[in-house]
N, C-alpha and C positions, 0 to 999 in steps of 0.2 A: 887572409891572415898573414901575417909578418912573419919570415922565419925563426924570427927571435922569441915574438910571444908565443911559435909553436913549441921553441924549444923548450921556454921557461913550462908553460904548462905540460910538456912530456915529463919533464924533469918532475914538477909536483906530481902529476899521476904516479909515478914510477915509485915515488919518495914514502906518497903516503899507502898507497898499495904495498908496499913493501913494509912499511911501519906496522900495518892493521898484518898481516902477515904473522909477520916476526913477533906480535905479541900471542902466537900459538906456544910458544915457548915455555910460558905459562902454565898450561894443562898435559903438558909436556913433565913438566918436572911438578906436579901437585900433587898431591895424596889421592889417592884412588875412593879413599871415601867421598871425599871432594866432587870426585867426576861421578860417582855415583847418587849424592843427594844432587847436584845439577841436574842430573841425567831427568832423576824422578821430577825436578821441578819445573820442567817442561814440557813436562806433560808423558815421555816416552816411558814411563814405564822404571821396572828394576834393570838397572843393566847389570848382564851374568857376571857374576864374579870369576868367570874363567880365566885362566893365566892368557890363551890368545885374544879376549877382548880387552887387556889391558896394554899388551903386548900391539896391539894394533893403535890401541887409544894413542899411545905414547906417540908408535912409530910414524903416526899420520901428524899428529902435532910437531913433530922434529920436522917432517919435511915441507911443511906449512912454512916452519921457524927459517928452513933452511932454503926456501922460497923466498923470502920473505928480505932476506940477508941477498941472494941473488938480485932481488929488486932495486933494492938501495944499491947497489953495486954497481949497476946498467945505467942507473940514474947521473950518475958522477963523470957520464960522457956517452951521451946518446950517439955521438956520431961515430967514434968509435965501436960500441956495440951495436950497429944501426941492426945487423945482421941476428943477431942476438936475439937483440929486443919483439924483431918482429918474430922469429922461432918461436919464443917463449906463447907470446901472445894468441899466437894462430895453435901452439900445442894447447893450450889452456884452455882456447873456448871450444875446440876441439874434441880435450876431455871432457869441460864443463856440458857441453849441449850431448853427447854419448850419454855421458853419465846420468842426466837428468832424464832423459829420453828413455832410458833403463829402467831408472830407479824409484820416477816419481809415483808411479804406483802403487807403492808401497804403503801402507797404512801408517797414520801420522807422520814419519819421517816425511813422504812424499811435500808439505810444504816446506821444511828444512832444505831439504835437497833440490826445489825450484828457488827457491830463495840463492841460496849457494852458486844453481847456475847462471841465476839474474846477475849476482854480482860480478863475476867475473866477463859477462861482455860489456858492465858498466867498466870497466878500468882496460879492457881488453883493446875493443872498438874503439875507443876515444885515441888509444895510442897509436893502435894502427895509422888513425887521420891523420895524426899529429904527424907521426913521421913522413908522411908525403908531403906535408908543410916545411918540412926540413931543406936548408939550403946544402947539398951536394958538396964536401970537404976532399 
């Protein structure tokens, strides 16, 4: 592969990872009844109306959002953040395979939560490649 079309496809992965991301934003700033008829519409159940489950709802949408805003950032000069980029990557799948590994047990969530960790070595792994396709600045 050309270091160019590595580049451009880094840049898309990064862009649109970063887009799907940053639209956590969303459930971030919604009405709690909001996250709660979703919650029941997929099947999990009533979610507690506790002040720390809303408290967490939020706080994990904000750093989604604030992930998300990170991404699109990296993307704007891969070579620059070559360093970065690969941190970020290697901490995510990192998280994503712990966490999945953890938590997929769990009754119902347990597909949520493999789903969740699938996604992040589809946009993780492709970047890692891409940057060894990178021509050295």
């Amino acid at each position: 592969m050309k270091p160019e079309t590595a580049e451009k496809l880094l840049v898309w992965i990064l862009r649109a990872a970063g887009v799907v991301c940053a639209l956590a934003v969303l459930p971030m700033l919604m009405p709690i009844a909001w996250a709660q008829s979703i919650h029941a519409a997929i099947g999990l159940g009533e979610l507690p109306g506790e002040p720390i489950v809303e408290y967490l709802v939020r706080g994990m949408s904000a750093m989604c959002a604030l992930y998300g805003g990170l991404l699109i950032l990296l993307a704007s000069d891969v070579h620059r953040y070559h360093r970065v980029i690969t941190y970020q990557a290697v901490a995510i799948l990192t998280a994503a395979t712990c966490g999945t590994l953890l938590m997929f047990r769990l009754p119902v969530l347990g597909n949520y939560i493999l789903l969740d960790g699938i996604s992040c070595w589809f946009y993780c792994v492709p970047t890692l490649w891409l940057q060894t396709r990178l021509t050295k600045e």
